[in-house]
DSSP file (Angstrom, degrees, kcal/mol; ACC not computed):
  #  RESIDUE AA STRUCTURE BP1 BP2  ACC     N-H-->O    O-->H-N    N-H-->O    O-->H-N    TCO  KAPPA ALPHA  PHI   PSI    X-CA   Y-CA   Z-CA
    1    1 A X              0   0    0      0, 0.0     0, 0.0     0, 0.0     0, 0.0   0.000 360.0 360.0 360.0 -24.7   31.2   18.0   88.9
    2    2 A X        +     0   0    0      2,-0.1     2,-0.2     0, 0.0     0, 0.0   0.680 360.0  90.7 -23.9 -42.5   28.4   18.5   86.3
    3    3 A X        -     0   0    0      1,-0.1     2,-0.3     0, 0.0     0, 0.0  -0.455  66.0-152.3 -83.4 125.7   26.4   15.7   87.4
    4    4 A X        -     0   0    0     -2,-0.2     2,-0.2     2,-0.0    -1,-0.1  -0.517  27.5-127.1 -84.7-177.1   23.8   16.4   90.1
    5    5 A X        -     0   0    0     -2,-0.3     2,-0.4     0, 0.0     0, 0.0  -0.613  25.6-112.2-106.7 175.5   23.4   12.9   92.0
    6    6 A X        -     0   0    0      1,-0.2    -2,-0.0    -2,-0.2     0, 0.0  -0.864  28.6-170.7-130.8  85.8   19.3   11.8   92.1
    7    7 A X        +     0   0    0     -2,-0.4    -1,-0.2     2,-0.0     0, 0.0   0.833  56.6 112.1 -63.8 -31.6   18.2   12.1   96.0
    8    8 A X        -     0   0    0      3,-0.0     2,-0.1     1,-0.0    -2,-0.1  -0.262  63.6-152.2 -46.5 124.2   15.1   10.4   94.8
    9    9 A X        -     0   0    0      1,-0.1     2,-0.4     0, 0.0    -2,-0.0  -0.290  24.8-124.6 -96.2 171.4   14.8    6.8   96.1
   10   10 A X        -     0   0    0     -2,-0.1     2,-0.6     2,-0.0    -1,-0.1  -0.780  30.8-146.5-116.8 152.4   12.6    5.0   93.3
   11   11 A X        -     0   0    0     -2,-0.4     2,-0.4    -3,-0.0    -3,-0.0  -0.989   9.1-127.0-142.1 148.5    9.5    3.5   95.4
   12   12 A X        -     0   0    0     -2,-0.6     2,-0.1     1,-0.0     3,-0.0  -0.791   5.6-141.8-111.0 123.9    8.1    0.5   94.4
   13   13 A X     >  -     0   0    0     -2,-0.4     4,-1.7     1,-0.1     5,-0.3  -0.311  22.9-131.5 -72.9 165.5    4.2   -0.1   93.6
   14   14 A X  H  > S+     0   0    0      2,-0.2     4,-3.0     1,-0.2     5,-0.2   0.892 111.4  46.8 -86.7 -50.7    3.1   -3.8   95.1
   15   15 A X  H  > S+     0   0    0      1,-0.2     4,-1.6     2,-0.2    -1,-0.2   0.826 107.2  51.2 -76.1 -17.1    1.5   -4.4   91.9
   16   16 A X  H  > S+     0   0    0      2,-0.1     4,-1.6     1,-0.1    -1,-0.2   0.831 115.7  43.8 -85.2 -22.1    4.4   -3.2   89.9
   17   17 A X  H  X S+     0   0    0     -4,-1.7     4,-4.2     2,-0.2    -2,-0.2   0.857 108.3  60.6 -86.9 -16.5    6.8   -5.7   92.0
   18   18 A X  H  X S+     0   0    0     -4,-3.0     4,-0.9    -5,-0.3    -3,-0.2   0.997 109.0  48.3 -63.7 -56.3    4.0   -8.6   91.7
   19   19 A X  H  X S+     0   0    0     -4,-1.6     4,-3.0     1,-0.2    -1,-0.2   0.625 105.9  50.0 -71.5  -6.2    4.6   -8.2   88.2
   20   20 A X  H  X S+     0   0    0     -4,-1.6     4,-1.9     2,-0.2    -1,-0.2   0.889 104.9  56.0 -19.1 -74.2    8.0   -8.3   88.1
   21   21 A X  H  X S+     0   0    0     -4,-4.2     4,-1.2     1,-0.2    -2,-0.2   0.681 110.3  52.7 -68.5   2.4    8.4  -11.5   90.2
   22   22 A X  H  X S+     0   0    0     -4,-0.9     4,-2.2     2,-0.2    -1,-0.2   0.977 108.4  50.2 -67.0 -74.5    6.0  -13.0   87.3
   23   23 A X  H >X S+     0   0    0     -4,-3.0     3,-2.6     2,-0.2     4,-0.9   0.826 120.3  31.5   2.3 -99.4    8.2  -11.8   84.7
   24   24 A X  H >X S+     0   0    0     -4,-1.9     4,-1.4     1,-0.4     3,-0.7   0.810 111.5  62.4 -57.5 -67.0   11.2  -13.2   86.1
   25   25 A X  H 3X S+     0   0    0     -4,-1.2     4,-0.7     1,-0.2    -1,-0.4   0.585 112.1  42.3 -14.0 -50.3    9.3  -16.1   87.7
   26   26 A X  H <X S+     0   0    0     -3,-2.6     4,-2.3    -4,-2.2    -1,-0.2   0.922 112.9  51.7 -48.8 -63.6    8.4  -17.1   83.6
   27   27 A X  H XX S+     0   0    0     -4,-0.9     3,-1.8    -3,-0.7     4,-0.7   0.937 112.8  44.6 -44.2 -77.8   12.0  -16.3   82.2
   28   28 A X  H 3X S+     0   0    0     -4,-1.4     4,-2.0     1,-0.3    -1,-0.2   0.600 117.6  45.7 -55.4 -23.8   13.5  -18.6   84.9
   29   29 A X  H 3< S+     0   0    0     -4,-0.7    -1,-0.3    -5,-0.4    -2,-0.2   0.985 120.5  40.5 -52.9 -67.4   10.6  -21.4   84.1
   30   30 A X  H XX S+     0   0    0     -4,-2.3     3,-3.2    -3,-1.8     4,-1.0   0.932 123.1  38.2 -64.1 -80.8   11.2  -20.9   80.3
   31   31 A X  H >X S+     0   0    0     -4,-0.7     4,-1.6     1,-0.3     3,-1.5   0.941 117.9  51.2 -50.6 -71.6   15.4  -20.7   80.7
   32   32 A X  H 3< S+     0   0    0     -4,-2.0    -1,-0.3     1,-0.2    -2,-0.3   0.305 114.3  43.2 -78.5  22.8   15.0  -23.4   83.3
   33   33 A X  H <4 S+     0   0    0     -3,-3.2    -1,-0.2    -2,-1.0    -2,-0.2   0.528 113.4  54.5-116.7 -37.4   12.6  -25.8   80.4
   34   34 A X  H <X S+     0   0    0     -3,-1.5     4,-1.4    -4,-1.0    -2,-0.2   0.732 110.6  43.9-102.5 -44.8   15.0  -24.9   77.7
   35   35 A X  H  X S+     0   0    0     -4,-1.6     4,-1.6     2,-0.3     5,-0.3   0.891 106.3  57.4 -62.3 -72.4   18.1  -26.3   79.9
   36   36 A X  H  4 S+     0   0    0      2,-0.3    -2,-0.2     1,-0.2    -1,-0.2   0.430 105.0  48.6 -72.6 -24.0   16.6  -29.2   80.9
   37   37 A X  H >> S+     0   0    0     -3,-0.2     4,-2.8     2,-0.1     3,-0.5   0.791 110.2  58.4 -85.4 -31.8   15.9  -30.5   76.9
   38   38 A X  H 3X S+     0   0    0     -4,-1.4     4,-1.2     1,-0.2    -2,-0.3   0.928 106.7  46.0 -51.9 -33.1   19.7  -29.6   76.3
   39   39 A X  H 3X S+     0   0    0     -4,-1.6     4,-1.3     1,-0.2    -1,-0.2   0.815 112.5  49.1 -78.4 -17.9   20.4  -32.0   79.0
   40   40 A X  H <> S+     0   0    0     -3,-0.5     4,-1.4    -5,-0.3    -1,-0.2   0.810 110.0  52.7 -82.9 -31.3   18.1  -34.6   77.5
   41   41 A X  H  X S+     0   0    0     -4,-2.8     4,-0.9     1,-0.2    -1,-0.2   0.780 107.5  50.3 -90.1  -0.5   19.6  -34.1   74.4
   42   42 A X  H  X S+     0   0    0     -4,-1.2     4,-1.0     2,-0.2    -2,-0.2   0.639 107.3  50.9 -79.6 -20.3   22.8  -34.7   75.6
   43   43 A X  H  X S+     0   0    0     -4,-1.3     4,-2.5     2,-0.2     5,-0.4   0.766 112.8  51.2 -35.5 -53.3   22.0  -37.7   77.4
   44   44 A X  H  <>S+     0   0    0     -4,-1.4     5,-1.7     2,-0.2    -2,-0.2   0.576 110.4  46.2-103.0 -20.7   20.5  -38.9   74.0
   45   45 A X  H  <5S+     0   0    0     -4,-0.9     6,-2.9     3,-0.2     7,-0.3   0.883 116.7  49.9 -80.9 -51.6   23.4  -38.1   71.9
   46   46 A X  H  <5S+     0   0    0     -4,-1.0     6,-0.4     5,-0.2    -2,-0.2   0.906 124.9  18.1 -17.0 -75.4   25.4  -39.6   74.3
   47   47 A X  T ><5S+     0   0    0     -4,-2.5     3,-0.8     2,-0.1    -3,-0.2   0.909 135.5  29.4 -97.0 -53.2   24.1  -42.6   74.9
   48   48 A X  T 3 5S+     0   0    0     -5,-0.4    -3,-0.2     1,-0.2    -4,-0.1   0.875 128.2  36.6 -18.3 -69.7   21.6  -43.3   71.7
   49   49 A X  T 3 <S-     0   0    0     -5,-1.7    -1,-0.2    -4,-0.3    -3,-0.2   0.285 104.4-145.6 -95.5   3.5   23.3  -41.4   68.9
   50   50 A X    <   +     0   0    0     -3,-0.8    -4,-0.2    -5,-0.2    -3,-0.1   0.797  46.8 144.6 -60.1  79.5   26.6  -42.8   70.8
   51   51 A X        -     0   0    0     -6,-2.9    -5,-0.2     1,-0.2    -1,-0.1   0.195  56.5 -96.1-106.1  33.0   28.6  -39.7   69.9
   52   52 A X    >   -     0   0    0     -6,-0.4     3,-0.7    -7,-0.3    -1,-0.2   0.147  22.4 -83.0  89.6 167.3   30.5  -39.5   72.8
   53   53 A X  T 3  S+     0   0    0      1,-0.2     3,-0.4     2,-0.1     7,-0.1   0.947 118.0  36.5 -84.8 -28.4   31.0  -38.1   76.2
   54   54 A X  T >  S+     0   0    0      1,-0.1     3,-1.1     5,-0.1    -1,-0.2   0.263  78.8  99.4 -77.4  12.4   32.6  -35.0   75.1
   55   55 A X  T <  S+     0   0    0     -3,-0.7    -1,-0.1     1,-0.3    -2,-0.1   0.754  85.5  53.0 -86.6  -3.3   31.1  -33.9   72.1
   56   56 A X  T 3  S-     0   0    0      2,-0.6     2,-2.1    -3,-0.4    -1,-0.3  -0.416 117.5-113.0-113.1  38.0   28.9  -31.3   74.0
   57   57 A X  S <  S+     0   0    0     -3,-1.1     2,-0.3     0, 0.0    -2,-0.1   0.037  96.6  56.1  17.8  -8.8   32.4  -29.8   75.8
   58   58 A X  S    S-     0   0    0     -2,-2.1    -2,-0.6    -5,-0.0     2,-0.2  -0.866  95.9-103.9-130.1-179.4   31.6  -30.9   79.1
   59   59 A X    >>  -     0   0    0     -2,-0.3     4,-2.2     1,-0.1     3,-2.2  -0.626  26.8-112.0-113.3 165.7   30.8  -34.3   80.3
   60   60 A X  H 3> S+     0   0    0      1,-0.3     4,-4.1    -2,-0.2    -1,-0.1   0.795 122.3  56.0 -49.5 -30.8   26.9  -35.9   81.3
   61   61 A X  H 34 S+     0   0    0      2,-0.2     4,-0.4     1,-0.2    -1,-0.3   0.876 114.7  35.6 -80.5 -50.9   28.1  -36.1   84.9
   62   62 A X  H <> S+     0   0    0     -3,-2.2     4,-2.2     2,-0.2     3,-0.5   0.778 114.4  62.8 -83.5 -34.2   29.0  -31.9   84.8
   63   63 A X  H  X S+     0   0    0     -4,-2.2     4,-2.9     1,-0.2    -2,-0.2   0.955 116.4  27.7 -63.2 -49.8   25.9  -31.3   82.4
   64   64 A X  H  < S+     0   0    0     -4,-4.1     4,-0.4    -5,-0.2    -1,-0.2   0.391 110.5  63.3-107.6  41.5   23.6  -32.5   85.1
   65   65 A X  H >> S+     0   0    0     -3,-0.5     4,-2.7    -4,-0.4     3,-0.8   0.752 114.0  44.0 -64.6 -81.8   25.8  -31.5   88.0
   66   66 A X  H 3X S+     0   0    0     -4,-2.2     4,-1.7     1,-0.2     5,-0.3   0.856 108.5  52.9 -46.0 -48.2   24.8  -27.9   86.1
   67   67 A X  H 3X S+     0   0    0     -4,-2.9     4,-3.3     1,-0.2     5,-0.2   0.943 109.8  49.7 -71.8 -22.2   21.2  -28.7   85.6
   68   68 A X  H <> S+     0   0    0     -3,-0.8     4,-2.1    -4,-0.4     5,-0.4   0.925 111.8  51.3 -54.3 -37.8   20.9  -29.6   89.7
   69   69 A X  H  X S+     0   0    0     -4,-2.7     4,-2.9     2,-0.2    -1,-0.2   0.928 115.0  43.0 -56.4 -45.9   22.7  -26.2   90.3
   70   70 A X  H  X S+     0   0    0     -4,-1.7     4,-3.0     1,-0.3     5,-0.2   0.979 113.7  40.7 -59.7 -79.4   20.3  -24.5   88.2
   71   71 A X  H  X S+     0   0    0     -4,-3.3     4,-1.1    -5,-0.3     5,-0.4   0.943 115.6  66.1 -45.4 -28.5   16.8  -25.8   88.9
   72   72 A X  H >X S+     0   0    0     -4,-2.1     3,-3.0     2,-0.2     4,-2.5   0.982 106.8  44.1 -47.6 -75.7   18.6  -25.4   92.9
   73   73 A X  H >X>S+     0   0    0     -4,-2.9     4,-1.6    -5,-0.4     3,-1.0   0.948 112.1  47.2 -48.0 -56.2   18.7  -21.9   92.3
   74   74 A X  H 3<5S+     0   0    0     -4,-3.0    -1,-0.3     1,-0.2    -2,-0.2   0.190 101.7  58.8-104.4  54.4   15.7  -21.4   91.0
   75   75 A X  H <X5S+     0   0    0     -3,-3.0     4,-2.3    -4,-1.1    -1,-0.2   0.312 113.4  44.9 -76.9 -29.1   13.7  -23.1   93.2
   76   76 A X  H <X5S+     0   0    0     -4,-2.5     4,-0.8    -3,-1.0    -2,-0.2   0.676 109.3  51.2 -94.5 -15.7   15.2  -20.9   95.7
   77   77 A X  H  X5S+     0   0    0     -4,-1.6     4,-3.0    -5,-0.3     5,-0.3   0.739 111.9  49.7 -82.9 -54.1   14.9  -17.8   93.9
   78   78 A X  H  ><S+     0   0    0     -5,-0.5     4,-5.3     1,-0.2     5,-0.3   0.986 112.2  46.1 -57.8 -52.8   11.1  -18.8   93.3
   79   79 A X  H  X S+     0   0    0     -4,-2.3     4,-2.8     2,-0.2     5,-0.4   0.990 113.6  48.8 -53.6 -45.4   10.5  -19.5   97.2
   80   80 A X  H  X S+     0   0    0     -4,-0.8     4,-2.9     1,-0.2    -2,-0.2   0.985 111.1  55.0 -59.9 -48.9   12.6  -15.8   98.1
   81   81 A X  H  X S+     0   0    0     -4,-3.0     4,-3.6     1,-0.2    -1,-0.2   0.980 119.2  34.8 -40.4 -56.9    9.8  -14.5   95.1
   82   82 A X  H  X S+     0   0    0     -4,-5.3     4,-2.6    -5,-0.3    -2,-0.2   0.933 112.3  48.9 -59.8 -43.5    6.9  -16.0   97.6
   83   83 A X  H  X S+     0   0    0     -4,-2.8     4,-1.3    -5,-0.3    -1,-0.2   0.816 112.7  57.9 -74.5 -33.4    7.8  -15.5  100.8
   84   84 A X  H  X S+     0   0    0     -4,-2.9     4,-5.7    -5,-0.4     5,-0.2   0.972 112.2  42.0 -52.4 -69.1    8.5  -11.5   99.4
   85   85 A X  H  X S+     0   0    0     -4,-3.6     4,-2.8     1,-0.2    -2,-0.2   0.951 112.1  49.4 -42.4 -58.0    5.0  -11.3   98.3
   86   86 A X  H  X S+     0   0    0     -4,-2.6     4,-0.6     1,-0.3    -1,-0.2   0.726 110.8  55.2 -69.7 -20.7    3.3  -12.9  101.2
   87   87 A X  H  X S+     0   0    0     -4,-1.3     4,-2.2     2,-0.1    -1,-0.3   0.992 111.4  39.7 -35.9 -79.8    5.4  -10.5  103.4
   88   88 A X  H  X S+     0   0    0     -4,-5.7     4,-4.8     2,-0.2     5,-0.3   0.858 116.8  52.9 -57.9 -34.4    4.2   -7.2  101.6
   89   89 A X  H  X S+     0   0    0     -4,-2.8     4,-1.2     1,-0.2     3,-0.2   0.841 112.7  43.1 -88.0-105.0    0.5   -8.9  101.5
   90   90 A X  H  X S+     0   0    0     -4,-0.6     4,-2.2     2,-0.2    -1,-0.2   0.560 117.0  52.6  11.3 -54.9    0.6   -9.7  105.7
   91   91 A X  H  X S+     0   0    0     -4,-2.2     4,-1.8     1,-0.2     5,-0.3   0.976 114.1  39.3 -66.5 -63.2    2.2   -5.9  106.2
   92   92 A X  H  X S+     0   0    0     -4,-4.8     4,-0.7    -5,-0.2    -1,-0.2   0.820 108.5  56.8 -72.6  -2.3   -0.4   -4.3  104.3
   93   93 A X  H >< S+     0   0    0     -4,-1.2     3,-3.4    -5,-0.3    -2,-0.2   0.945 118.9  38.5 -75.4 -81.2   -3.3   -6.6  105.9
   94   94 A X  H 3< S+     0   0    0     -4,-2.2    -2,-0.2     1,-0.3    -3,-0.1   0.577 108.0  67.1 -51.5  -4.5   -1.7   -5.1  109.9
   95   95 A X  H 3< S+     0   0    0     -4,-1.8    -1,-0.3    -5,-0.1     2,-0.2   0.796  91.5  71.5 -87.4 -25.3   -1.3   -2.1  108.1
   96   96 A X  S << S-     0   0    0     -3,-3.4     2,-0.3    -4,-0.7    -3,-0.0  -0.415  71.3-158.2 -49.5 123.3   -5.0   -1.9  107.9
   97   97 A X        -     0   0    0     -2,-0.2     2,-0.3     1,-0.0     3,-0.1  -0.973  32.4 -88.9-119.3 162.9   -7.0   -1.2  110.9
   98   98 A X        -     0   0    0     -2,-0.3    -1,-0.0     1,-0.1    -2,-0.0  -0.353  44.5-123.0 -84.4 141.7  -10.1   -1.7  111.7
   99   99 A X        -     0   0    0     -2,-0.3     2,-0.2     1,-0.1    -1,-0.1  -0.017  21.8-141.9 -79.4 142.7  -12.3    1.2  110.5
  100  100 A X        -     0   0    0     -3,-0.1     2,-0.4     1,-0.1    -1,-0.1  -0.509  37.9 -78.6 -82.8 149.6  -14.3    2.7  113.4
  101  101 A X        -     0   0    0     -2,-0.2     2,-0.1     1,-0.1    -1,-0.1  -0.340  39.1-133.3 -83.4 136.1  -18.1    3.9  112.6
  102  102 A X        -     0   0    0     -2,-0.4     7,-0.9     7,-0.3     2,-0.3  -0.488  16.9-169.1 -74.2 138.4  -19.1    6.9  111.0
  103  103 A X  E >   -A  108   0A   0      5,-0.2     3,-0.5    -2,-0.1     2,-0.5  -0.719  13.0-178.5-148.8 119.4  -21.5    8.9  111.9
  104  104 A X  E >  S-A  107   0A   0      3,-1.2     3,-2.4    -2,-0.3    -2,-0.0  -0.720  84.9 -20.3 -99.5 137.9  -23.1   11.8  110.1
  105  105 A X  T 3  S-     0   0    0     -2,-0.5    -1,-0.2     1,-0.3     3,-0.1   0.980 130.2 -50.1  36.5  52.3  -26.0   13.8  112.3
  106  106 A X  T <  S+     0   0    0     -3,-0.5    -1,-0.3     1,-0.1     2,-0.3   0.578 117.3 107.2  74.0  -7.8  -26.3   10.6  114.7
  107  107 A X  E <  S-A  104   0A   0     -3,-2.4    -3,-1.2    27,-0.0    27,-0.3  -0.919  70.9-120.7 -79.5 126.5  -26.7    8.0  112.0
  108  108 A X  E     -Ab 103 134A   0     25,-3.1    27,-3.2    -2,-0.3     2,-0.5  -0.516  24.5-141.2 -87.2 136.2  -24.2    5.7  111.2
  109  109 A X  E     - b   0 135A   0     -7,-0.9     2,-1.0    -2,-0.2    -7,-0.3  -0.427   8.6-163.0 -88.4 130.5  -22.9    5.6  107.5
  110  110 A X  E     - b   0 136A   0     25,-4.3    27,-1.2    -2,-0.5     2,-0.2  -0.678  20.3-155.1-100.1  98.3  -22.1    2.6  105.7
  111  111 A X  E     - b   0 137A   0     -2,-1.0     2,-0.3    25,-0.2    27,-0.2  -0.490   9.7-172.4 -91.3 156.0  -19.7    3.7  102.3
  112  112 A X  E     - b   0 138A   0     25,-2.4    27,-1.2    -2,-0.2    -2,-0.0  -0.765   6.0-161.1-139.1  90.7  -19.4    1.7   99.3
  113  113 A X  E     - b   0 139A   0     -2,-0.3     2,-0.3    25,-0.2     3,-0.2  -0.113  14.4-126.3 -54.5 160.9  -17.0    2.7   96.7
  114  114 A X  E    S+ b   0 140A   0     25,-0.7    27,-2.3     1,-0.6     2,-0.3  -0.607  95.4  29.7-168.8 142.0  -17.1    1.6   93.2
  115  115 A X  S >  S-     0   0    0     -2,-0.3     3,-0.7    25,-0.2    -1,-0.6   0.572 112.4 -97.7 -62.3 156.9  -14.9    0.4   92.1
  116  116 A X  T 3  S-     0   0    0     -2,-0.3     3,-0.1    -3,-0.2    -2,-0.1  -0.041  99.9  -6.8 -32.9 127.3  -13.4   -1.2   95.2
  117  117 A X  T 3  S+     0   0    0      1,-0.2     2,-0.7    -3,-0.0    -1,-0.2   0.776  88.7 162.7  66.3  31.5  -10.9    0.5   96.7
  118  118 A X    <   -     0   0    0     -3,-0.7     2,-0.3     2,-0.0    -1,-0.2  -0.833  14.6-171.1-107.2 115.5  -10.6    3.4   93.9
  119  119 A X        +     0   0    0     -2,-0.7    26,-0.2    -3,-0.1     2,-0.1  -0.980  37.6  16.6-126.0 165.0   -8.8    6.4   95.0
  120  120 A X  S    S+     0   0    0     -2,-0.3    25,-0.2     1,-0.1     2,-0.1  -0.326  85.1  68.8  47.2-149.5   -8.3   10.4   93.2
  121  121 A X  S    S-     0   0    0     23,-0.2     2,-0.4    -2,-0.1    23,-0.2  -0.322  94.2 -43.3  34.3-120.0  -10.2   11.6   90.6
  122  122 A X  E     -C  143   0A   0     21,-2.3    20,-1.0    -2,-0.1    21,-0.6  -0.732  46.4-174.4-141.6 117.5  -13.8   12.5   90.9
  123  123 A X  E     -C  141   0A   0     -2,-0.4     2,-0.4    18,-0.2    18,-0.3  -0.448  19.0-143.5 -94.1 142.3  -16.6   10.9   92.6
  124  124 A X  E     -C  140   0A   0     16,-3.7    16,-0.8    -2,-0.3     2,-0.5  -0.819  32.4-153.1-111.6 134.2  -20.4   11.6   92.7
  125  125 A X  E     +C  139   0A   0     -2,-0.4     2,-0.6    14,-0.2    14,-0.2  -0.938  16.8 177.3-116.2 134.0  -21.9   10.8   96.2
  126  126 A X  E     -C  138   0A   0     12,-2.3     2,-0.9    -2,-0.5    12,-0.6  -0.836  14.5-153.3-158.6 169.4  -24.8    9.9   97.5
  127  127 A X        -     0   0    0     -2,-0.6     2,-0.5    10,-0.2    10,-0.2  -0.681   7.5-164.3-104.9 108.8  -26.5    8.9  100.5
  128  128 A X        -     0   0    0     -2,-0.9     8,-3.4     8,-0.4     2,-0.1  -0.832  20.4-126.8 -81.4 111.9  -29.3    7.0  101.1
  129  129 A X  B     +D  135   0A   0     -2,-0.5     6,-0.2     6,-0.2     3,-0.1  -0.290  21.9 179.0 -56.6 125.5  -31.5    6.7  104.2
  130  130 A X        -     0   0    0      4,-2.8     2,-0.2     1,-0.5    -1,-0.2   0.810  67.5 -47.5-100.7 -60.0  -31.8    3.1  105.3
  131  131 A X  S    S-     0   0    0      3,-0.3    -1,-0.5     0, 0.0     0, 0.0  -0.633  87.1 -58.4-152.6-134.0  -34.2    3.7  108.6
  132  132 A X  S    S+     0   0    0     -2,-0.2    -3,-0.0     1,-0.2     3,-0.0   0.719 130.1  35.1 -90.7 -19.4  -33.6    6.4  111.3
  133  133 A X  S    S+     0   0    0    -26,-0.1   -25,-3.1   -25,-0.0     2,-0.3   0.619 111.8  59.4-114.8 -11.9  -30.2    5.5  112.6
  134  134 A X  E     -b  108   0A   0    -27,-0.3    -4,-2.8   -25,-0.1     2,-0.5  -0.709  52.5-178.3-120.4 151.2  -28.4    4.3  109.5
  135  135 A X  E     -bD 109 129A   0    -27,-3.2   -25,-4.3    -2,-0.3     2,-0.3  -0.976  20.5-143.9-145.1 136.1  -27.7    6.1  106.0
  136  136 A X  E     -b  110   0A   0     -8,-3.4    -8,-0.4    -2,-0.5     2,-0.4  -0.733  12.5-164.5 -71.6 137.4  -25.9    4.2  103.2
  137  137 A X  E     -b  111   0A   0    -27,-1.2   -25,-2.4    -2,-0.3     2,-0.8  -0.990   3.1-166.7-134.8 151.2  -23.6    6.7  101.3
  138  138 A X  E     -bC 112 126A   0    -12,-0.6   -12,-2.3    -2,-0.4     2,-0.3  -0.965   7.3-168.2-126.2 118.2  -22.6    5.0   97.8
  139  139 A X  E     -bC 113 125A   0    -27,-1.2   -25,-0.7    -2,-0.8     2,-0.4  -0.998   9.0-167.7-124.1 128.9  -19.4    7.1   96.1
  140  140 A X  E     -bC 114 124A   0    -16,-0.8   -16,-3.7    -2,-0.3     2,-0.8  -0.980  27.9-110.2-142.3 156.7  -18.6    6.3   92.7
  141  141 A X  E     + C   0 123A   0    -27,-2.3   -18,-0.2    -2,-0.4     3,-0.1  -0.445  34.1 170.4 -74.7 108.9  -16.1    6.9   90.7
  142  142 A X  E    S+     0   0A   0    -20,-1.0     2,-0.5    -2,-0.8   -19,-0.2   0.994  74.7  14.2 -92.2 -74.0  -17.1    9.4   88.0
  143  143 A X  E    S- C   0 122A   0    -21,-0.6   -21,-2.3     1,-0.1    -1,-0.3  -0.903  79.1-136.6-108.9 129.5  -13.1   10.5   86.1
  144  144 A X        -     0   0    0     -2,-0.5     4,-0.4   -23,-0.2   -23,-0.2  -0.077  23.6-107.5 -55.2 179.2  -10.5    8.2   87.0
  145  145 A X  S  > S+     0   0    0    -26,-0.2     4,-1.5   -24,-0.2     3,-0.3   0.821 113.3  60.8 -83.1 -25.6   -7.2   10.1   87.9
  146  146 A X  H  > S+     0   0    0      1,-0.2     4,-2.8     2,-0.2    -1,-0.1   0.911 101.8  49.3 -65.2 -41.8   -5.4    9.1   85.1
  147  147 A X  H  4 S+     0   0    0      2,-0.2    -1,-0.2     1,-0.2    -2,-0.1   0.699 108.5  52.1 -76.5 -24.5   -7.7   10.8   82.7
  148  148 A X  H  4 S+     0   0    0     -4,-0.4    -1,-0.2    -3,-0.3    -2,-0.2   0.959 132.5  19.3 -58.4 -59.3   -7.7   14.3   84.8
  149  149 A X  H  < S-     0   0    0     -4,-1.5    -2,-0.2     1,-0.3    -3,-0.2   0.252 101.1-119.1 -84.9   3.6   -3.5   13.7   84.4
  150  150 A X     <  -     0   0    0     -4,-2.8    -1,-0.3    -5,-0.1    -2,-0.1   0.165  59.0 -32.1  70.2 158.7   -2.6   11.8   82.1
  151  151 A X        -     0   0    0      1,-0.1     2,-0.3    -4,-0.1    -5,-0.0  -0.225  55.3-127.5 -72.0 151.3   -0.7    8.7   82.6
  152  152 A X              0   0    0      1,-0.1    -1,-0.1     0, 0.0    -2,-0.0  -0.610 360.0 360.0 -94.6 154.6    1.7    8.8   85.5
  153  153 A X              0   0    0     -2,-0.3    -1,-0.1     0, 0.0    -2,-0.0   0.079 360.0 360.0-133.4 360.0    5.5    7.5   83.3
């Protein structure tokens, strides 16, 4: 009855899950590389070194019975990894729309971040006249956010 419960749901950054499926996507490479010379060397004791069909407790026919299962799985595990990404990267592309024109005192502004796509912290702007109807305004990123707050943990 101590315990409070944690209504916070944990939300997941796109870049924090890209790297994730990398991770895992490596282990399962690595694990699924590592498998696949045990099976070769059990083939090669087997038939080569001719120590037998048991000497590795199960026999070649269940050793690669087991390596099919494995690479099976992760092949399918890899595609679920892809198809995930290309999901979120589709959603947030229709989550976009396309931006409508700005217009400060009757001229239309054209922004240019830099870096791309940078948002908080603190930005220095300015705007530059192109000819009568158009004004460039160039915002760049002066303090990141992290360095105002400290790293988000």
């Amino acid at each position: 009855m101590g315990k409070e419960m944690n209504t916070e749901e944990p939300i997941w950054d796109e870049e924090k899950l890209k790297r994730r499926y990398l991770k895992a996507s490596k282990l399962l490479f690595l694990f699924t590389v590592i498998y696949s010379l045990w099976i070769a060397l059990v083939i090669m004791g087997s038939y080569f070194l001719q120590l037998g069909n048991k000497w590795a407790v199960l026999t070649i026919g269940q050793w690669i019975l087991s390596a099919i299962i494995l690479i099976s799985v992760v092949i399918g595990l890899e595609i679920i990894f892809l198809l995930h990404n290309t999901l979120l990267r589709k959603k947030h592309l229709q989550l976009e729309q396309p931006k409508q024109p700005v217009y400060l005192q009757g001229k239309q502004v054209h922004s240019y971040t830099i870096p791309v796509d940078a948002k908080g912290g603190i930005f220095s702007k300015t705007f530059i006249m192109i000819d009568k109807t158009r004004v460039v305004n160039l915002r760049y990123q002066m303090i990141p956010p992290n360095d105002l707050w400290g790293q988000k943990q």
